[in-house]
C-alpha positions as CSV (number, residue, x, y, z in Angstrom):
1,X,146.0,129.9,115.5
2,X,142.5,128.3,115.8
3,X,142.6,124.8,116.5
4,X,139.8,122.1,115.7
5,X,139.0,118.8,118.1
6,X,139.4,116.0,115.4
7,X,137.2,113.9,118.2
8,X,134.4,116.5,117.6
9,X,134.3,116.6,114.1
10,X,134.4,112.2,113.9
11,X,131.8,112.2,116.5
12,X,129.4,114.2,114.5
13,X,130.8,112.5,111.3
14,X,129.6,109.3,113.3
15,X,126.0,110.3,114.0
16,X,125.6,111.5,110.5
17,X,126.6,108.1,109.2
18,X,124.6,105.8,111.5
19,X,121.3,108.2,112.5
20,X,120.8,110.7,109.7
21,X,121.5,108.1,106.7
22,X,119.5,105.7,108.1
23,X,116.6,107.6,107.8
24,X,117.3,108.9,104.2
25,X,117.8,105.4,103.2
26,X,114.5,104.7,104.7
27,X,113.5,107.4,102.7
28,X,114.5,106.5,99.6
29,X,113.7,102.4,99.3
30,X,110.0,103.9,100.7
31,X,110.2,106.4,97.0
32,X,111.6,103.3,95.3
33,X,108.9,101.0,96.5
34,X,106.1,103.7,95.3
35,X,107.5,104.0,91.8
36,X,107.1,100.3,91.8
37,X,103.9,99.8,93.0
38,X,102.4,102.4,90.8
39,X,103.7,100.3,87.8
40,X,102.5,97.4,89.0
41,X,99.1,98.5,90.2
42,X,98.9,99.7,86.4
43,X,99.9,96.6,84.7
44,X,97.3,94.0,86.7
45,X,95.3,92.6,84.9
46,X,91.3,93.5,85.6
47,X,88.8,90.2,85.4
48,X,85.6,90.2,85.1
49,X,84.7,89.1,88.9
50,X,82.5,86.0,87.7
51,X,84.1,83.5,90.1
52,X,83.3,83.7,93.7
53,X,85.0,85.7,95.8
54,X,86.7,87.8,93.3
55,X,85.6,90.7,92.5
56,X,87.1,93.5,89.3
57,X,90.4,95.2,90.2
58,X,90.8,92.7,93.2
59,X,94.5,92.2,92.0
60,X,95.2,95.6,91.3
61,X,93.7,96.5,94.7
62,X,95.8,94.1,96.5
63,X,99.6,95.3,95.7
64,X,100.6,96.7,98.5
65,X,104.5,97.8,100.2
66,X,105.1,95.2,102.7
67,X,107.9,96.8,105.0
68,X,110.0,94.0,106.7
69,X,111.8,93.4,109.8
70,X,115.3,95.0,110.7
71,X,117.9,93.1,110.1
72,X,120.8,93.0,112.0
73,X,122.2,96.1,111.0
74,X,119.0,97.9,111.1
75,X,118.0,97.9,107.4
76,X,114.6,97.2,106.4
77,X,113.4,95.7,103.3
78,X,110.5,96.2,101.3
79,X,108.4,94.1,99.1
80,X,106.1,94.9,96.3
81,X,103.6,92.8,95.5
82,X,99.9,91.3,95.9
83,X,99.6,90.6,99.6
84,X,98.4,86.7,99.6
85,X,95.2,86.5,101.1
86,X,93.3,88.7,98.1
87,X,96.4,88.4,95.7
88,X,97.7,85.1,95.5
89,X,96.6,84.3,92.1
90,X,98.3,87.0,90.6
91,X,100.8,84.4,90.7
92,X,99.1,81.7,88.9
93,X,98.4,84.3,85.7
94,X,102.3,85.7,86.3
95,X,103.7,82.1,85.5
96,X,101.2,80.0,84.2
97,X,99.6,76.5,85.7
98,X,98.1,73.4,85.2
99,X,94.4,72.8,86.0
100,X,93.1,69.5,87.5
101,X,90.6,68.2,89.7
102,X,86.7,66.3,89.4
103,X,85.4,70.2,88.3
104,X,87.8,69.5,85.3
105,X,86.3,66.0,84.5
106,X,85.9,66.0,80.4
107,X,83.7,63.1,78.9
108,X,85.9,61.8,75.9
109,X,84.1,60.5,72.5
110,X,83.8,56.1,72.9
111,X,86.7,54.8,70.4
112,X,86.2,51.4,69.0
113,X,89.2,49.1,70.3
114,X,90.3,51.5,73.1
115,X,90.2,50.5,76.7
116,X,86.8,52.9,77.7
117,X,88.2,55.9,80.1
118,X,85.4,57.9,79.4
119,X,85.7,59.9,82.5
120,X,89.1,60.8,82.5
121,X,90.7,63.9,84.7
122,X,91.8,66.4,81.8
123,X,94.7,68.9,82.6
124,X,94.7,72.2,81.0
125,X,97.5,73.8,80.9
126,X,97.0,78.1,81.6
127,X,100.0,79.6,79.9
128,X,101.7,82.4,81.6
129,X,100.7,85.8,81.1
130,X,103.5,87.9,82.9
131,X,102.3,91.4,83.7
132,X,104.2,92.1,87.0
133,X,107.5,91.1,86.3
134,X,107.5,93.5,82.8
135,X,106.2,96.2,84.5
136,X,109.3,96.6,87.4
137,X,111.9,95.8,84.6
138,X,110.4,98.5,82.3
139,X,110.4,101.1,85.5
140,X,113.8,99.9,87.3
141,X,115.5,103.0,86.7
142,X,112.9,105.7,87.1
143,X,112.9,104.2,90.9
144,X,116.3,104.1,91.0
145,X,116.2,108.1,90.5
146,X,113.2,108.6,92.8
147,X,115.5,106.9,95.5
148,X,118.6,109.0,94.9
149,X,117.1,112.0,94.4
150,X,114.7,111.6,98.0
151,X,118.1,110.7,99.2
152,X,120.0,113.2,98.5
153,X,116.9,115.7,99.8
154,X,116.8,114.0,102.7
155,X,120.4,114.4,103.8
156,X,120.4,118.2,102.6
157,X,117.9,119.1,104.8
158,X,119.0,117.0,107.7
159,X,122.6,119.3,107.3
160,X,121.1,122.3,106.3
């Protein structure tokens, strides 16, 4: 009667766990992370370049996959997102903000009686135009796929 090492069988059981499925989790957050980007790449919004330093599309150029550091176990995150130095006001139109500062000054009309402020500091207030956060909500589970299914390609043709 044929016998089989259970040692054998565990050991290769072992590298499949720690070496092969690393890199098909890899795999699939990178297929994740490009379903995510391509939605949100879609869904900047495009201005018209008229302040300085910006130019059209500077937002949409400026998502990018940032891959992070291992972490103790040796998993690697990735972000989505405008990178800061050409993105970061993708923020400010995401959430909204308040505009202040002497380029803001506003001359009010004289009012008879009132104490004269005539060269008060006038906040606007920017409301929020969310564009990034729709867009990965509305593609959450098409990325989800994408990663199982690059997962489960990945680990077929590492056992095949």
């Amino acid at each position: 009667m044929a016998s089989v090492d259970i040692k054998d069988v565990f050991k290769e059981l072992e590298r499949l766990l720690t070496v092969e499925t690393q890199g098909a989790c890899d795999a699939a957050r990178r297929a994740a992370a490009e379903v995510f980007q391509r939605a949100a790449k879609q869904a900047a919004p495009v201005g018209t370049g008229n302040k300085p330093g910006h130019q059209p599309g500077q937002l949409k150029k400026s998502v990018k996959i940032i891959e992070g550091r291992p972490d103790a176990y040796g998993e690697r995150r990735m972000y989505v997102g405008p990178v800061r130095k050409t993105g970061y006001y993708g923020r400010f139109i995401e959430h909204g903000h308040l505009t202040t500062g002497p380029h803001r000054k506003k001359i009010r009309p004289y009012v008879p009686g009132r104490v004269s402020r005539q060269r008060e500091v006038i906040q606007r207030d920017v409301p929020a135009r969310p564009w990034f956060e729709p867009a990965v909500k509305r593609v959450e589970i098409e990325a989800r796929m994408a990663a199982e299914e690059t997962f489960y390609r990945v680990m077929k043709l590492k056992g095949a």
